[in-house]
SESE-802043 format. One record per residue (C-alpha): residue number from 1; residue in three letters; x, y, z. Coordinates in Angstrom, 1 decimal. Example, Ala and Ser with C-alpha at 12.3 -4.5 7.8 and 13.67 -1.06 7.14 Angstrom:
BEGIN
seq 1	type ALA	x 12.3	y -4.5	z 7.8;
seq 2	type SER	x 13.7	y -1.1	z 7.1;
END
This chain:
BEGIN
seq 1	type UNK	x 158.6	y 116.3	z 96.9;
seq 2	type UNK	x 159.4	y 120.1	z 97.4;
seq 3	type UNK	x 156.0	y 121.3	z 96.9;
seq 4	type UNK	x 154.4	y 120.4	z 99.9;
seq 5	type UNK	x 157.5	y 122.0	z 102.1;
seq 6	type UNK	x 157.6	y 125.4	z 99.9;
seq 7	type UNK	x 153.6	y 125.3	z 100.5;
seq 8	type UNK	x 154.3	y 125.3	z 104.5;
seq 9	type UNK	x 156.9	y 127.8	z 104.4;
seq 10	type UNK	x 154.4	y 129.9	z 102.4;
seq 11	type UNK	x 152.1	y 129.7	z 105.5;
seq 12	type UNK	x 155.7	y 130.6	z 107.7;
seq 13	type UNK	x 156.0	y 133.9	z 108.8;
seq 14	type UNK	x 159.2	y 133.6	z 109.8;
seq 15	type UNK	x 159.9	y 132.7	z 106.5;
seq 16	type UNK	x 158.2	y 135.6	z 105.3;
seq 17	type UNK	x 160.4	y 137.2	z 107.2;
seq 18	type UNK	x 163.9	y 135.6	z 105.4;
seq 19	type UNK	x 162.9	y 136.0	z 102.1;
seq 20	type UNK	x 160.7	y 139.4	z 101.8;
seq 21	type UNK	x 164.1	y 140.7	z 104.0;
seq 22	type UNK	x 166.5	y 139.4	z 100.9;
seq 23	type UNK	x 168.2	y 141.6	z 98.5;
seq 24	type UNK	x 167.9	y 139.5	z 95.3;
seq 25	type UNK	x 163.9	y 138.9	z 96.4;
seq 26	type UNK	x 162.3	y 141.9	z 94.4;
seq 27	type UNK	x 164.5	y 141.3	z 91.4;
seq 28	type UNK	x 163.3	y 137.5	z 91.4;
seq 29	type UNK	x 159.8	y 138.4	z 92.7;
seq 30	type UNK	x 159.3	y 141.2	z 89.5;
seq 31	type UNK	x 159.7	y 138.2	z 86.9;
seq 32	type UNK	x 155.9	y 137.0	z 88.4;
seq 33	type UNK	x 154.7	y 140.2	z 89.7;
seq 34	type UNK	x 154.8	y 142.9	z 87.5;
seq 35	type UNK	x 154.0	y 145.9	z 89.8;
seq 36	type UNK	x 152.6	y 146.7	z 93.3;
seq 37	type UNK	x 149.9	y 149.4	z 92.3;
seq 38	type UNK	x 147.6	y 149.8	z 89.5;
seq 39	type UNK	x 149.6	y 153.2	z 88.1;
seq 40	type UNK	x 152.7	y 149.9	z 87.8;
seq 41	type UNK	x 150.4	y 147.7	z 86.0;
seq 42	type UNK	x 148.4	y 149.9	z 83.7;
seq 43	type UNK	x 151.3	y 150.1	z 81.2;
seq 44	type UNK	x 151.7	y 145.9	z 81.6;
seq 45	type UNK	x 147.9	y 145.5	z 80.4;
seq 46	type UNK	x 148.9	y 148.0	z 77.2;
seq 47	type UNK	x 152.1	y 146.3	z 76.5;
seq 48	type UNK	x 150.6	y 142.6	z 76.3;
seq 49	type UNK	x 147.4	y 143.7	z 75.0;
seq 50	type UNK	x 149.3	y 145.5	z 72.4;
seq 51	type UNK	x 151.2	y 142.1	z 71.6;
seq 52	type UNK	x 148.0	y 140.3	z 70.6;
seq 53	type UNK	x 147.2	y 138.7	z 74.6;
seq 54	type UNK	x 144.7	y 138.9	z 76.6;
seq 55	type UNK	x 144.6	y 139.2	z 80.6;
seq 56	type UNK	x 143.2	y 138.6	z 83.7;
seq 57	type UNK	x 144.1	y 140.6	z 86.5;
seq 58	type UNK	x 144.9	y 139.0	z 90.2;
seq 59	type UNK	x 144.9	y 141.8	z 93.1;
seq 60	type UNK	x 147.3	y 139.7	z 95.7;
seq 61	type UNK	x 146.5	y 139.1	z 99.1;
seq 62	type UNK	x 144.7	y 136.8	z 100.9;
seq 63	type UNK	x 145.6	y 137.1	z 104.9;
seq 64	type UNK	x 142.2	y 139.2	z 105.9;
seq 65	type UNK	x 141.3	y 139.2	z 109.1;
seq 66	type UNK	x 139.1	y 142.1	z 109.6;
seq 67	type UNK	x 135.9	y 143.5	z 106.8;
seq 68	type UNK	x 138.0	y 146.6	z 106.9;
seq 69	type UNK	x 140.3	y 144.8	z 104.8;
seq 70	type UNK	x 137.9	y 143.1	z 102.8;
seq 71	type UNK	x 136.3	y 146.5	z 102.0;
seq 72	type UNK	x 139.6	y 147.7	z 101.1;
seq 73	type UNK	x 140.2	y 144.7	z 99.0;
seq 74	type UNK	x 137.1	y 145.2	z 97.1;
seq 75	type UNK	x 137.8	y 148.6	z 96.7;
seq 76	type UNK	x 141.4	y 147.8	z 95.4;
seq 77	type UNK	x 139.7	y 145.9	z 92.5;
seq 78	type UNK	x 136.7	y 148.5	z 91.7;
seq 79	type UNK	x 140.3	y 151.0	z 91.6;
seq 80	type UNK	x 141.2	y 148.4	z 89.0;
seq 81	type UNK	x 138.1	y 148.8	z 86.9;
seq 82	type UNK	x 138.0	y 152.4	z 86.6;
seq 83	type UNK	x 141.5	y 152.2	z 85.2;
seq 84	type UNK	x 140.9	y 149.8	z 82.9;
seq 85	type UNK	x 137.9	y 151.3	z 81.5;
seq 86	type UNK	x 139.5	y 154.1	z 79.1;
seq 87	type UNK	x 141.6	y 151.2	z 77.4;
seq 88	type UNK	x 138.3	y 149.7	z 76.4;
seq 89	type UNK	x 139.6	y 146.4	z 76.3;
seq 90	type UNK	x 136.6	y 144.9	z 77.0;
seq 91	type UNK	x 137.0	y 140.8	z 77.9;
seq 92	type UNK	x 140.3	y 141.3	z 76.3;
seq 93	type UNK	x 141.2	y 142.4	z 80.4;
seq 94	type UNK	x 139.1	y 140.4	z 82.9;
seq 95	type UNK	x 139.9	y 139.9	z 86.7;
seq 96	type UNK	x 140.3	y 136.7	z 88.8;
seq 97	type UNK	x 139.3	y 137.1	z 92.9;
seq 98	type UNK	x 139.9	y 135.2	z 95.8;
seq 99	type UNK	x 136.8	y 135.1	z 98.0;
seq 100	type UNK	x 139.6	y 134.9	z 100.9;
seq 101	type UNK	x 140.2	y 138.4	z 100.3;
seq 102	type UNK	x 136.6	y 139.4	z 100.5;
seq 103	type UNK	x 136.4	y 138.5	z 103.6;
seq 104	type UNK	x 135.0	y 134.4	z 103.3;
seq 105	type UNK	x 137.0	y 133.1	z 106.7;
seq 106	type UNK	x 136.0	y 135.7	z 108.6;
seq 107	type UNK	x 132.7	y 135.2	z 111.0;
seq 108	type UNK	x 129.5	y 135.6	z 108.7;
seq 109	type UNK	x 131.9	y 135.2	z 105.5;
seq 110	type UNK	x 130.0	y 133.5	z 102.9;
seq 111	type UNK	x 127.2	y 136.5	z 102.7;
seq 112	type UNK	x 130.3	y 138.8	z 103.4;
seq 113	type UNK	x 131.8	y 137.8	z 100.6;
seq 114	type UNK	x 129.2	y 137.5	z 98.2;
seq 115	type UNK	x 128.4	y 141.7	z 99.2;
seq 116	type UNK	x 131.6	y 142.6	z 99.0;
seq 117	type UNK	x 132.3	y 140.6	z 95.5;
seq 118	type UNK	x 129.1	y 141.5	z 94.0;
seq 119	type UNK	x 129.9	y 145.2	z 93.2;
seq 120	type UNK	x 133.0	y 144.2	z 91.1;
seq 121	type UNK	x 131.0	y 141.8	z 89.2;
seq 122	type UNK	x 128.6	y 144.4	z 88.1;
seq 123	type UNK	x 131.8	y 147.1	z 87.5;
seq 124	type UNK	x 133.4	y 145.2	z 85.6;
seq 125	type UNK	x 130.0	y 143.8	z 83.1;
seq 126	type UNK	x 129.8	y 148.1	z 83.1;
seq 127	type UNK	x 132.8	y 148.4	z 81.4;
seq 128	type UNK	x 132.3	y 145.1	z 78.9;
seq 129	type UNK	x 134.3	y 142.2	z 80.9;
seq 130	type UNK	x 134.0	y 139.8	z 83.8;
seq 131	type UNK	x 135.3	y 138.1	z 86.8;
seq 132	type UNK	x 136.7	y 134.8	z 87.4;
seq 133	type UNK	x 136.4	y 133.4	z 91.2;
seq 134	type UNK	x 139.4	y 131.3	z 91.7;
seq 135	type UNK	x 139.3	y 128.3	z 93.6;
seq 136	type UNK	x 141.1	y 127.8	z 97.4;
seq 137	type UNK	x 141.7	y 125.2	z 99.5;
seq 138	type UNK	x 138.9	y 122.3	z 99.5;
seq 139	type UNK	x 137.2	y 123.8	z 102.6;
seq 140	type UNK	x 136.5	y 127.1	z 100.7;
seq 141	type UNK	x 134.5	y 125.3	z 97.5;
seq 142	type UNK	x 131.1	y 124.8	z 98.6;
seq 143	type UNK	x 130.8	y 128.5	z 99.5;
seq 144	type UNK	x 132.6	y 129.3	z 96.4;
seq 145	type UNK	x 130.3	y 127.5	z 94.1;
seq 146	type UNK	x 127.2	y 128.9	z 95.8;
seq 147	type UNK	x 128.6	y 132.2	z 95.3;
seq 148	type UNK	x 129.4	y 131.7	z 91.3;
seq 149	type UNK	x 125.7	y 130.4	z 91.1;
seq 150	type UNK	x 124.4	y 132.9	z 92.6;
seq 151	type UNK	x 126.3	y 135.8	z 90.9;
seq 152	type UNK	x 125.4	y 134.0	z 87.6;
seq 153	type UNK	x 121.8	y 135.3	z 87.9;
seq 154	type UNK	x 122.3	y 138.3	z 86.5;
seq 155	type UNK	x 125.8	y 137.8	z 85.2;
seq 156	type UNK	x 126.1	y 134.5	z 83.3;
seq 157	type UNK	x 129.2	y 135.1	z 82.2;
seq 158	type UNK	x 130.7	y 135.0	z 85.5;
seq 159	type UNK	x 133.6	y 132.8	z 85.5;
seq 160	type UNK	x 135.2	y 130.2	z 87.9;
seq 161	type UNK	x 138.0	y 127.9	z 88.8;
seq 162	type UNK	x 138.4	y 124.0	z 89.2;
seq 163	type UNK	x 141.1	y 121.8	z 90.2;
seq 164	type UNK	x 142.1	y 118.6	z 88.6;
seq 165	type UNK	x 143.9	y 117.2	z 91.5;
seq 166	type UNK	x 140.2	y 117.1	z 93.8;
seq 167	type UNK	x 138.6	y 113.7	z 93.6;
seq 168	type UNK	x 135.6	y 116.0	z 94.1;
seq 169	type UNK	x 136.2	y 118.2	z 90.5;
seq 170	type UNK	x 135.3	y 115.5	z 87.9;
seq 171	type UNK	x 131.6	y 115.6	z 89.2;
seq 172	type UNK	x 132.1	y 119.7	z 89.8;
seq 173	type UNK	x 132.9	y 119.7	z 85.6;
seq 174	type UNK	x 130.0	y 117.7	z 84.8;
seq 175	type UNK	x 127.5	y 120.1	z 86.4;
seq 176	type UNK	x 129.5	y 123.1	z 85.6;
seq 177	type UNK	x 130.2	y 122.3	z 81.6;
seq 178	type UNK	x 126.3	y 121.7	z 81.5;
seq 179	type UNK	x 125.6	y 125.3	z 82.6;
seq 180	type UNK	x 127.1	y 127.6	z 79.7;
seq 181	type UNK	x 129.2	y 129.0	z 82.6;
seq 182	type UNK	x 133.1	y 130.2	z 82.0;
seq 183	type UNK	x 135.6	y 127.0	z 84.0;
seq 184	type UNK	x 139.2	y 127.5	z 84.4;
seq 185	type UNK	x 140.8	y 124.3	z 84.8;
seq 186	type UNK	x 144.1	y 123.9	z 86.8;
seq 187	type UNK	x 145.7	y 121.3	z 88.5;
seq 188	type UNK	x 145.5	y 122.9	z 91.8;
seq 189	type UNK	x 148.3	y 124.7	z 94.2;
seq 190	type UNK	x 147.6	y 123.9	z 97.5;
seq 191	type UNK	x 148.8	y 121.4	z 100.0;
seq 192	type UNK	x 145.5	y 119.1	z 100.2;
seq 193	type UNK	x 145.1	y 115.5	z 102.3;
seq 194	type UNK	x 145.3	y 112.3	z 100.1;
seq 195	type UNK	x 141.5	y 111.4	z 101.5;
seq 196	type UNK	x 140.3	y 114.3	z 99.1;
seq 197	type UNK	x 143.1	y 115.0	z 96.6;
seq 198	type UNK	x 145.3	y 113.0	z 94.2;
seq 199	type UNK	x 149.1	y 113.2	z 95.6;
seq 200	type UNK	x 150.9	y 112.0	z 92.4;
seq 201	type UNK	x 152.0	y 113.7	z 88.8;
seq 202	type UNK	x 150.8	y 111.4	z 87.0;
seq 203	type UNK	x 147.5	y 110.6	z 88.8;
seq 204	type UNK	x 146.6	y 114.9	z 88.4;
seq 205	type UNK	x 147.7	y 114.9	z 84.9;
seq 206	type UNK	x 145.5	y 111.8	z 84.7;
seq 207	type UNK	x 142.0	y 113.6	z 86.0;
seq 208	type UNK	x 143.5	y 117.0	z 84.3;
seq 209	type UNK	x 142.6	y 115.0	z 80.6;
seq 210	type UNK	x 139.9	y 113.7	z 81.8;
seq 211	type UNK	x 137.9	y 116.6	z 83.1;
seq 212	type UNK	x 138.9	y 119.0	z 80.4;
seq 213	type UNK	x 137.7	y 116.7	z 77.9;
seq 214	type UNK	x 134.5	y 116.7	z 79.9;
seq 215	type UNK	x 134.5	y 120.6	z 79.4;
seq 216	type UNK	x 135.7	y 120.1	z 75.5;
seq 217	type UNK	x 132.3	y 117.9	z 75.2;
seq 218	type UNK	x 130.1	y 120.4	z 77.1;
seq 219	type UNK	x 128.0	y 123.9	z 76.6;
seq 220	type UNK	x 130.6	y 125.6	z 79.2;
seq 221	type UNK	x 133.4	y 127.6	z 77.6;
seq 222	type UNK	x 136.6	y 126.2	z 78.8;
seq 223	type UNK	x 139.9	y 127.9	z 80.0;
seq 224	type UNK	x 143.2	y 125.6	z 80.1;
seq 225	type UNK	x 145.5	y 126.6	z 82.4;
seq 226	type UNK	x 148.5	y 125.3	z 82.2;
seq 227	type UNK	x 152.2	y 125.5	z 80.9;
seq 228	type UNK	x 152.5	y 122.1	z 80.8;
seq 229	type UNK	x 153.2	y 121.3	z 76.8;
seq 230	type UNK	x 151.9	y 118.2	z 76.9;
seq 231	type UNK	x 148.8	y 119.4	z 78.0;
seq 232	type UNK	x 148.5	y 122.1	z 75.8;
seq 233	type UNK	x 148.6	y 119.7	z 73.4;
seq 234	type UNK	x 145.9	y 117.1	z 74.2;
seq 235	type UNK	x 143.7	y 120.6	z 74.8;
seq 236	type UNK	x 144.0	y 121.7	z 71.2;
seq 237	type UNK	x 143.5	y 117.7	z 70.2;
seq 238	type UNK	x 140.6	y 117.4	z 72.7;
seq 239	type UNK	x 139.1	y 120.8	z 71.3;
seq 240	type UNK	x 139.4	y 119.5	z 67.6;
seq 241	type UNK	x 137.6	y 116.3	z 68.4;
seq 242	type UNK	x 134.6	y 118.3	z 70.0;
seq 243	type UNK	x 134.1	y 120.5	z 66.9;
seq 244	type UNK	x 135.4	y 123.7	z 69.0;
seq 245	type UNK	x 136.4	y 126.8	z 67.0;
seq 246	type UNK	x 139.8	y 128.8	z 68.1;
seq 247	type UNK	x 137.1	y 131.3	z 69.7;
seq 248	type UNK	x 135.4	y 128.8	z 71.8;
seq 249	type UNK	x 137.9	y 128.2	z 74.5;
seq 250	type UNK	x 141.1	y 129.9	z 75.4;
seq 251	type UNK	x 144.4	y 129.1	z 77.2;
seq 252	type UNK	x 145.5	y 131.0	z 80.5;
seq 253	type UNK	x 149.4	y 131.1	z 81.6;
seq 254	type UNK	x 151.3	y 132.8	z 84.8;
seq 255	type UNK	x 152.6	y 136.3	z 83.7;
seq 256	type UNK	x 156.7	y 135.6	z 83.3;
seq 257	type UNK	x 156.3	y 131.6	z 82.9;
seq 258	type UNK	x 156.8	y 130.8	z 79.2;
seq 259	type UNK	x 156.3	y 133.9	z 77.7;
seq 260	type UNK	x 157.4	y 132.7	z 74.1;
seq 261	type UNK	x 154.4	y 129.9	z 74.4;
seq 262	type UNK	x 152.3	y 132.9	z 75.3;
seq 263	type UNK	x 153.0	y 134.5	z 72.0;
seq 264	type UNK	x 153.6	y 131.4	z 70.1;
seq 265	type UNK	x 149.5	y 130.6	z 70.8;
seq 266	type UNK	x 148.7	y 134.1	z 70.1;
seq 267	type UNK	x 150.0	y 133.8	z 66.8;
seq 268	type UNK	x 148.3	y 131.0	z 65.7;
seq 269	type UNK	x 144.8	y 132.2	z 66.4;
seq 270	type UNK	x 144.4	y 131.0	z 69.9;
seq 271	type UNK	x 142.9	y 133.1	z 72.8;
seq 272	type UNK	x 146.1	y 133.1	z 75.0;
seq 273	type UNK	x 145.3	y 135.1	z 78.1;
seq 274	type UNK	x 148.1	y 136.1	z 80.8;
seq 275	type UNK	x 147.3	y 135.6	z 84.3;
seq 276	type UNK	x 149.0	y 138.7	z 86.4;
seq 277	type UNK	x 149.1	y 139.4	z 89.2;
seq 278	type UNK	x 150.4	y 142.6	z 91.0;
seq 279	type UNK	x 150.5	y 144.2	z 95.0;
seq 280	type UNK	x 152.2	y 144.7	z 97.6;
seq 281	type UNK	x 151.0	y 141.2	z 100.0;
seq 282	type UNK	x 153.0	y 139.3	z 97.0;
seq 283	type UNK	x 154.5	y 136.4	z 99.6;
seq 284	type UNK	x 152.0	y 133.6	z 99.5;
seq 285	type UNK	x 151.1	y 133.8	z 95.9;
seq 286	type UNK	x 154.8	y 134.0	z 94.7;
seq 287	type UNK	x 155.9	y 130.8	z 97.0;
seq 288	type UNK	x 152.8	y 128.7	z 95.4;
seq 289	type UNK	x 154.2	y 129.7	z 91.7;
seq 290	type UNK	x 157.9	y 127.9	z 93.1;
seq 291	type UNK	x 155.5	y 125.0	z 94.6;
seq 292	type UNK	x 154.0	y 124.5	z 91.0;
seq 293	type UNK	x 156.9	y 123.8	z 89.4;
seq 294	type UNK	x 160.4	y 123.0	z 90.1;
seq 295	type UNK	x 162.0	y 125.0	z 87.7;
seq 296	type UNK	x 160.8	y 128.2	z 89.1;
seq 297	type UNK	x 162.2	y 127.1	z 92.3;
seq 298	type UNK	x 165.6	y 126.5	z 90.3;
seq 299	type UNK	x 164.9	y 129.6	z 88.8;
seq 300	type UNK	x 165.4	y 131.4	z 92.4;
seq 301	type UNK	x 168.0	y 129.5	z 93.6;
seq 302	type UNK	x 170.0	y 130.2	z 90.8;
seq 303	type UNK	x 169.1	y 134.0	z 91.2;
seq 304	type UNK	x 170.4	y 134.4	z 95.1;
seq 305	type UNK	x 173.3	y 132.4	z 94.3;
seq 306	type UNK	x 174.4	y 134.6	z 91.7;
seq 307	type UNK	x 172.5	y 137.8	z 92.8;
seq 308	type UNK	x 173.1	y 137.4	z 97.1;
END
């Protein structure tokens, strides 16, 4: 019942205001976000690559309201590229993008953001690894899609997101596991209306089985995200029963949220890549990660109590 509260105050800037201005915050905030600048996060990617992982990097910030800061949002990400190249970790070290930072709300934002997009996609193919287009808010999914289509003409192996608790995403898997194309499944972080979105835990972890076995059965290459055990579970079950080999799909956790699991995986052949994130505009992403799940809210409570 918390998550759709934690969800508004994300959107609060007076809230903002409280909790960026707390002294426990940054110790709390470092646990998901590793760093605020590349030069931070650099070492990160070497440590968890060196531990057997695998990564896909998230440049935070969403609020744009000018292309000036979609510009220097792309820009932030081509930054990204260039270091990552000398590690040649190839898709070892992808990158996940919100279109919302490349300017999609913003008057003429769909072709916006496919121009301002497009240049990272071909980087990061120049140094051996890919994108992932993560998924928004419902409104944001039709431009989203048209985008991954379109940037899957010359880069098939462009990635994207779905969200098991849209009504919408069963038929979104069909057509996308179908297509060869890369599909993160999630069950979705953002406060949606009950006429387009499933509202109960059970009902989400419901569609969640059911579309990923629907990618388990296709041509796509499917990406589990999720901490839930459970889940990971009926995955590996849902990926024996579809023939899949421990290279044909992969599973994707938050950077800080069961890092044992994270290795656990690793060590018994799985692809385990570690979604992290890292910036300075950490506020909205960091309140959807306590929205997700209630320990992480417990899990900052506990630290201003102790810590304040």
């Amino acid at each position: 019942m918390l998550g759709p509260v934690i969800l508004a105050a994300s959107r609060s800037d007076r809230m903002r205001r409280l909790i960026s201005a707390a002294p426990v915050t940054k110790q709390v905030v470092d646990r998901f976000i590793p760093g605020e600048d590349v030069d931070d996060i650099v070492p990160v990617v070497r440590d968890l690559a060196g531990s057997g992982l695998e990564l896909t990097m998230d440049v935070v910030g969403e609020d744009i309201t000018s292309p000036v800061q979609a510009a220097a949002a792309r820009d932030a990400y081509l930054e990204l590229v260039d270091r990552l190249k000398p590690l040649e970790l190839g898709t070892r070290a992808e990158m996940s993008v919100k279109l919302s930072m490349f300017g999609q709300a913003l008057e003429g934002g769909h072709e916006l953001a496919l121009s301002n997009v497009r240049p990272v996609v071909e980087a990061a193919a120049e140094i051996g690894t890919t994108v992932t287009l993560d998924a928004e808010d419902h409104t944001t999914l039709d431009s989203m899609f048209a985008i991954h289509e379109e940037l899957r003409k010359d880069f098939p192996q462009t990635g994207c997101v779905i969200q098991a608790y849209l009504f919408r995403t069963e038929a979104d898997a069909r057509r996308l596991a179908a297509s060869g194309s890369r599909v993160r499944l999630v069950k979705g972080a953002y406060k949606e209306p009950a006429s387009v979105a499933y509202q109960g835990k059970h009902e989400i972890d419901r569609a969640y089985v059911r579309i990923l076995r629907t990618l388990m059965e296709g041509e796509g290459y499917p990406m589990i995200g999720s901490h839930d055990p459970r889940l990971i579970a009926i995955g590996q079950e849902l990926a024996h029963q579809a023939g899949r080999k421990l290279d044909e799909y992969e599973f994707q956790m938050l950077y800080g949220i069961r890092t044992d699991e994270h290795l656990r995986l690793a060590a018994e052949g799985h692809r385990m890549r570690v979604y992290t994130a890292y910036g300075t505009d950490w506020y909205g992403y960091f309140m959807r990660r306590l929205a997700e799940k209630p320990a992480n809210l417990r899990f900052f409570a506990r630290s201003m109590i102790t810590k304040g």
